[in-house]
Phi, psi and omega in degrees: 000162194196116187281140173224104218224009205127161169262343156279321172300319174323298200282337177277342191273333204278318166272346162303303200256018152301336203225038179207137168272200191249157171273131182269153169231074171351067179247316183259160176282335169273295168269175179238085177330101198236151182224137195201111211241145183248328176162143178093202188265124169214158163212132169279182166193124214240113175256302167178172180352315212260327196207111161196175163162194194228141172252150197204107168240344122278331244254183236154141195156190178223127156243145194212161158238132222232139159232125185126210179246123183210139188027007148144001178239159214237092173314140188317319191236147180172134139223084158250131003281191177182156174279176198274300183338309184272013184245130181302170187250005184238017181303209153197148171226127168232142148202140193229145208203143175229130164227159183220079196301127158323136184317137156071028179269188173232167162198150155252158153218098201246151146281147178230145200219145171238122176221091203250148142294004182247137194274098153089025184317158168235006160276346203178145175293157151336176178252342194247148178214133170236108189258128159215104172317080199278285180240147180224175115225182198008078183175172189207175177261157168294121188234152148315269229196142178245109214267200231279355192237006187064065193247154158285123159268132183288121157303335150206123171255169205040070197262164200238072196255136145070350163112049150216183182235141149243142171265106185272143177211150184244152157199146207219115188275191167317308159305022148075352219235321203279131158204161172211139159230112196254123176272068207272115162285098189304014153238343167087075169275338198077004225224169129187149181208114162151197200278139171243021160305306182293351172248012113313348208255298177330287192281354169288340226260285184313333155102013165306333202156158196242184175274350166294343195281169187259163167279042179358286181202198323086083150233180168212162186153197178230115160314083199249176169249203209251123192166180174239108167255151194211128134311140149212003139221131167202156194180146170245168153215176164081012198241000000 
């Protein structure tokens, strides 16, 4: 995940968790609790699959749950990686989720999807990163371009994936080689329950990657600020 927090922080934050891996926290017997603190105070928490999240009363970071292979840790159940080629179209993923940032804080509450020619790098994120925003405030996704008032401009709104509408943003990083393509639900559900095939398919369409690349890995949580975040369900299957 890759923070957007301000623009100096940003840019600083943006290459701390570009290039370094993250810490992890042990917890499902199944998924790989990952935690990653940017500054100030948070505490996570694990109830089970269904029930987790984070308190925050400085601190900023991402908590997430994870499936699959990232930087070099391994969720406990998986098989991941795996190519998009070899992944049913029936696959499913859900998470639902509530959050409750402190007045004037930010958050996301997103999937972060890896998608590499390479199985599992262990050196480096994936090249390809696909975020699908269920809800936000005060932040915004990485875009190409921005207009005058510094809002990210979309590469397409009311786009139509999976029986929901999106607005899609690009951002194509520096190393030439990098894109995250982010998928904001233009209802804010907070939500998501289904197949993440039609938002592969958006960036093999976009000439982003192809279907010989691997899947890595499947996560969700929040790219959070100073708040309270709560899971009440999250899980893949089919893949």
């Amino acid at each position: 995940m890759k923070f957007r927090i301000g623009w100096a922080a940003l840019l600083a934050a943006l290459a701390l968790v570009f290039t370094l891996p993250n810490s992890a926290v042990a917890a499902s017997s199944t998924y790989w609790f990952k935690y990653y603190a940017t500054g100030g105070n948070a505490s996570t928490w694990y109830s089970n699959d269904a029930s987790w999240g984070v308190n925050s009363s400085t601190g900023t970071g991402f908590v997430a749950m994870v499936d699959g292979k990232d930087w070099g840790y391994t969720s406990p159940v998986t098989t991941l990686p795996k190519k998009l080629s070899a992944i049913s179209p029936n696959n499913t993923t859900w998470f639902s989720q509530s959050a409750y940032p402190n007045s004037g804080s930010y958050y996301d509450a997103t999937y972060d999807i890896f998608i590499d020619q390479t199985a599992a790098p262990t050196n480096r994120n994936s090249h390809n990163e696909l975020m699908i925003w269920l809800n936000w405030s005060n932040t915004k996704p990485l875009a190409n371009a921005y207009d005058a008032s510094g809002n990210a401009i979309p590469t397409a709104t009311n786009v139509s994936l999976g029986g929901r509408t999106w607005n899609i943003y690009e951002y194509n990083w520096p190393d030439g080689v990098s894109h995250t393509i982010s998928y904001l639900d233009t209802s804010r559900s907070g939500w998501w329950s289904g197949s993440l095939t039609p938002f592969f398919n958006w960036g093999i369409n976009r000439g982003y990657y192809t279907n010989d690349q691997y899947l890595n890995s499947i996560m969700a949580g929040w790219e959070f600020g100073p708040g309270n975040y709560t899971a009440s369900s999250w899980g893949v299957a089919g893949f």
